[in-house]
C-alpha positions in Angstrom: 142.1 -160.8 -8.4 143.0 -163.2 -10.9 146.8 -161.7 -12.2 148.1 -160.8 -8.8 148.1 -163.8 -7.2 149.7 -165.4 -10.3 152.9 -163.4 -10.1 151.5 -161.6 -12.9 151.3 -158.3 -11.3 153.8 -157.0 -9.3 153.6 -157.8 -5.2 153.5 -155.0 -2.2 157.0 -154.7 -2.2 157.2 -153.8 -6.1 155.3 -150.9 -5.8 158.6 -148.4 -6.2 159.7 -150.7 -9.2 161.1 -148.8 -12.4 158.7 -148.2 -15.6 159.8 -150.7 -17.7 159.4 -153.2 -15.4 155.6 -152.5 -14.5 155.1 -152.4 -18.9 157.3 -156.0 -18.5 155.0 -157.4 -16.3 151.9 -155.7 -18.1 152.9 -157.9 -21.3 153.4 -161.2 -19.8 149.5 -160.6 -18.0 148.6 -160.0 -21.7 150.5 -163.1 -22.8 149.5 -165.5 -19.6 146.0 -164.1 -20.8 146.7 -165.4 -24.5 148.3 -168.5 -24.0 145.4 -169.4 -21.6 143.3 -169.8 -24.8 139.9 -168.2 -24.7 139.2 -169.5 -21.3 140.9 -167.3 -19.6 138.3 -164.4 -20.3 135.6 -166.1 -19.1 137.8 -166.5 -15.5 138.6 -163.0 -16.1 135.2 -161.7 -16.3 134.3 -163.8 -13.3 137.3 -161.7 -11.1 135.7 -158.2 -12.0 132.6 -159.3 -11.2 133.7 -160.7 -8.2 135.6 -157.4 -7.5 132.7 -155.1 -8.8 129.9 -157.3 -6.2 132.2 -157.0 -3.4 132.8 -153.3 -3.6 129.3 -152.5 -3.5 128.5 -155.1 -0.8 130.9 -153.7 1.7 129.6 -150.4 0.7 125.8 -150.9 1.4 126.4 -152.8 4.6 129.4 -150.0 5.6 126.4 -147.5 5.4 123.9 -149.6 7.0 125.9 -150.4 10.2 125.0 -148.0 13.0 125.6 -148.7 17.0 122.1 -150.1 17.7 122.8 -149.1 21.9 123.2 -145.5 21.5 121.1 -145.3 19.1 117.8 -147.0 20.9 119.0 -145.5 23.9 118.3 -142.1 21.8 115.3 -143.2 21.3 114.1 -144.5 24.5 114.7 -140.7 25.6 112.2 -139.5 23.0 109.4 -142.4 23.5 109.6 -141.4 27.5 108.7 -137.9 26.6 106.1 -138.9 24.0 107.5 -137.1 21.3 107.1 -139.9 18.4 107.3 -137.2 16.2 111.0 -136.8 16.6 111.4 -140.2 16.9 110.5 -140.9 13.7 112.5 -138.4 12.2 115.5 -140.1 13.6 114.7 -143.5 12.1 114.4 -141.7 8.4 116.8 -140.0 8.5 119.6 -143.0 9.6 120.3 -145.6 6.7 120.4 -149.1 7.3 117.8 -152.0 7.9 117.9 -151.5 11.8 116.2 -148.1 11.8 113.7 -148.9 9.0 112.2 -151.8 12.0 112.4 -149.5 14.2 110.8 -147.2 12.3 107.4 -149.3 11.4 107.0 -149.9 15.0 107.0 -147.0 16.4 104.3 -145.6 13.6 102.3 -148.3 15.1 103.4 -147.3 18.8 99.8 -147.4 19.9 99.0 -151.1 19.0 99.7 -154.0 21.4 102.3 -155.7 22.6 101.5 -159.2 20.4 100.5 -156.8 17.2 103.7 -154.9 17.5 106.0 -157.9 17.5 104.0 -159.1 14.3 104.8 -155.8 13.0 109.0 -155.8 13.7 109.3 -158.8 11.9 107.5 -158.7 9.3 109.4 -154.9 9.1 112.0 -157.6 9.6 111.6 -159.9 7.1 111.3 -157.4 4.4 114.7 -156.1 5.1 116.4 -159.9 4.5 116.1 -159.9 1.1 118.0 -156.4 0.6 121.1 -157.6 2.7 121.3 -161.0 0.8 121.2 -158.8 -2.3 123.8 -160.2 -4.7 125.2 -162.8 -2.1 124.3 -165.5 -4.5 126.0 -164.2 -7.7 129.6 -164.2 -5.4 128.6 -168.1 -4.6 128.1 -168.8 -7.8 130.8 -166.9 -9.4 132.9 -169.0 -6.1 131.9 -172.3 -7.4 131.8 -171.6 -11.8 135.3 -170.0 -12.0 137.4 -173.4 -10.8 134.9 -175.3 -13.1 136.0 -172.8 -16.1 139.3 -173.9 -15.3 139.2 -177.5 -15.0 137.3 -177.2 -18.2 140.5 -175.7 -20.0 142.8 -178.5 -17.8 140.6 -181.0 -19.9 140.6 -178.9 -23.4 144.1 -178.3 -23.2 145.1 -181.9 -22.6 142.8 -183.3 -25.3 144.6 -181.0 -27.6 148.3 -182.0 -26.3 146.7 -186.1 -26.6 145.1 -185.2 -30.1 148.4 -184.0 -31.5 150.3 -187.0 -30.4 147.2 -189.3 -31.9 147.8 -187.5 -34.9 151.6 -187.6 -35.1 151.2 -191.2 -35.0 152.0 -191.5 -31.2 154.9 -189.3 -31.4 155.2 -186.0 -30.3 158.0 -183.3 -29.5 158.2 -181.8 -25.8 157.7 -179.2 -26.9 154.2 -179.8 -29.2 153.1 -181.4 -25.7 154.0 -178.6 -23.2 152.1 -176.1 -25.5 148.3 -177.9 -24.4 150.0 -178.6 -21.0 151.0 -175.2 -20.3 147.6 -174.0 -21.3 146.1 -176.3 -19.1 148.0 -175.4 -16.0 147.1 -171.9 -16.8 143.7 -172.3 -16.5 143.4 -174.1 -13.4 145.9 -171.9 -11.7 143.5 -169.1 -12.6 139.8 -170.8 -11.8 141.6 -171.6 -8.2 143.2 -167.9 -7.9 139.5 -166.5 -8.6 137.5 -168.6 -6.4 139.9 -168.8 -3.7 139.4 -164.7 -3.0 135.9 -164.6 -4.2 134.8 -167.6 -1.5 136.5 -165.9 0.8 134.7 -162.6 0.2 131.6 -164.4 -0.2 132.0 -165.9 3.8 133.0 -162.2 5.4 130.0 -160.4 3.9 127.3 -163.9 4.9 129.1 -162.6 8.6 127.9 -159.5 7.9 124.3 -160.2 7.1 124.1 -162.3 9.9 125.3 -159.8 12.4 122.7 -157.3 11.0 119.8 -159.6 11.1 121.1 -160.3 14.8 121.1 -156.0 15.4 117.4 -156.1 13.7 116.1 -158.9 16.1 117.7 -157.1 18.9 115.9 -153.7 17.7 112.5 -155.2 17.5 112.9 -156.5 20.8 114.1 -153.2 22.9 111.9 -151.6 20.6 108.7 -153.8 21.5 109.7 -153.1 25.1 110.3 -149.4 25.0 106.7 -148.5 23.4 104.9 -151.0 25.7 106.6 -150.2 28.3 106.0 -146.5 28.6 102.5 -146.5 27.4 100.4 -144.3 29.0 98.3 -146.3 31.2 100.4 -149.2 31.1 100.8 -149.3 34.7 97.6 -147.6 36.2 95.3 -150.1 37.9 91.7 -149.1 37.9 89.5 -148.9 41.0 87.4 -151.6 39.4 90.4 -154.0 39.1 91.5 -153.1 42.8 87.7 -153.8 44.1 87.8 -156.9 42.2 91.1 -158.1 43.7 90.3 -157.4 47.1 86.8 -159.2 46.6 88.8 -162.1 45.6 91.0 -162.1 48.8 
C-alpha cells in the first residue's frame, strides 16, 4: 500500500517485466525504506495493518451479506404453515447479523406485537458492535500515518537546518538534500498510506450502514410476518360481536 503508489513497485503494466528488473526495483523499496530514516517502519507497519483489517473486514461482511427478500420470503412460507421449527433452522444455519434478528424473534414468535419489536432490536443492537469491529483501528491508522510523516518532514529538516547551524551557516547541496530528501520521503509515504486506508475505511462504514439498514428491515417484515399469522389474530369472538352491535 505504501511502495506501490510510490513508483516503488512495479505498475499493472510491469507485470511481464524481466527478473532483474523486479530484484531492481525490490532494492530501491529497501533503499527508499532506508533513506526514509526509521520513520518509515512505523508508516510501514501502519500499511499492513491497514491491509491485514481490510481483508478480514470485507471478508466478514462478504459472508454476512445474504438477499434479505428471498430469504424472509422463505420464511414467511414456513411461519404460514406454523412450522417454526424449520424456521429456525434456517436462521442458524445462515451467517450474518440479519438472520441472527430474525432468529430471536421468531423464538419469541408467541409474544406481542410491542414485546417483539423490543425484542428485534435489542437482537439488533447487539449485532452493531460486531460490524463496527475494527472500523476504528482503520480511522485511526487513516489519521496517525500522515502525522508519522509530517513528523519525519520536521526531523529531517531540523537535521538539514542543524547541519548548516553547525557549519557555521554554510552548507553543500548536497549535505542539505540528504535531510530534505528524507523529509520528502516521509510525507510522500504518510499521504500514500492514508490516502488508501481512508478510502477503505469509507467503503466498509457503507457497508455497515447497509447491513444495519437490511437488520431494521428484517425486524420489521419479521414483526409483521409472526403477528400477522398468529393464530387467532383475526377471529373476533361472539362477545366482541354482541358488544359491538350493543353499541350500534
Amino acid at each position: 500500500m505504501v511502495v506501490y503508489s510510490l513508483g516503488i513497485l512495479p505498475g499493472p503494466g510491469a507485470l511481464t517485466c524481466q527478473p532483474g528488473q523486479r530484484e531492481l526495483s525490490g532494492h530501491r523499496m529497501i533503499d527508499y525504506i532506508q533513506k526514509g530514516g526509521l520513520l518509515m517502519w512505523p508508516i510501514l507497519a501502519c500499511s499492513i495493518i491497514a491491509i491485514g483489517v481490510f481483508a478480514e473486514r470485507l471478508f466478514y461482511f462478504h459472508r454476512a451479506s445474504i438477499h434479505v427478500g428471498e430469504f424472509l420470503q422463505g420464511l414467511s412460507n414456513l411461519v404460514q404453515r406454523r412450522n417454526f421449527a424449520e424456521a429456525l433452522h434456517e436462521c442458524a444455519g445462515t451467517p450474518g447479523p440479519v438472520a441472527r434478528v430474525i432468529h430471536a424473534a421468531i423464538i419469541r414468535h408467541d409474544a406481542p406485537r410491542a414485546e417483539l419489536r423490543e425484542i428485534v432490536q435489542e437482537a439488533g443492537q447487539l449485532e452493531v458492535p460486531k460490524l463496527e469491529r475494527f472500523l476504528g483501528v482503520l480511522a485511526t491508522l487513516a489519521y496517525l500515518a500522515p502525522l508519522i510523516g509530517l513528523l519525519g518532514t520536521v526531523s529531517g529538516m531540523i537535521d538539514a537546518f542543524g547541519m548548516v547551524s553547525s557549519n557555521g551557516g554554510y552548507a553543500t547541496v548536497a549535505e542539505l538534500s540528504t535531510g530534505i530528501y528524507r523529509s520528502l520521503l516521509t510525507t510522500a509515504a504518510g499521504l500514500v498510506v492514508a490516502t488508501p486506508t481512508f478510502v477503505g475505511y469509507s467503503y466498509l462504514s457503507s457497508r455497515v450502514n447497509t447491513l444495519m439498514h437490511d437488520m431494521e428491515r428484517a425486524g420489521i417484515e419479521v414483526v409483521h410476518m409472526l403477528t400477522d399469522h398468529a393464530p387467532g389474530a383475526e377471529i373476533i369472538s361472539f362477545e366482541q360481536a354482541a358488544e359491538r352491535r350493543a353499541e350500534r
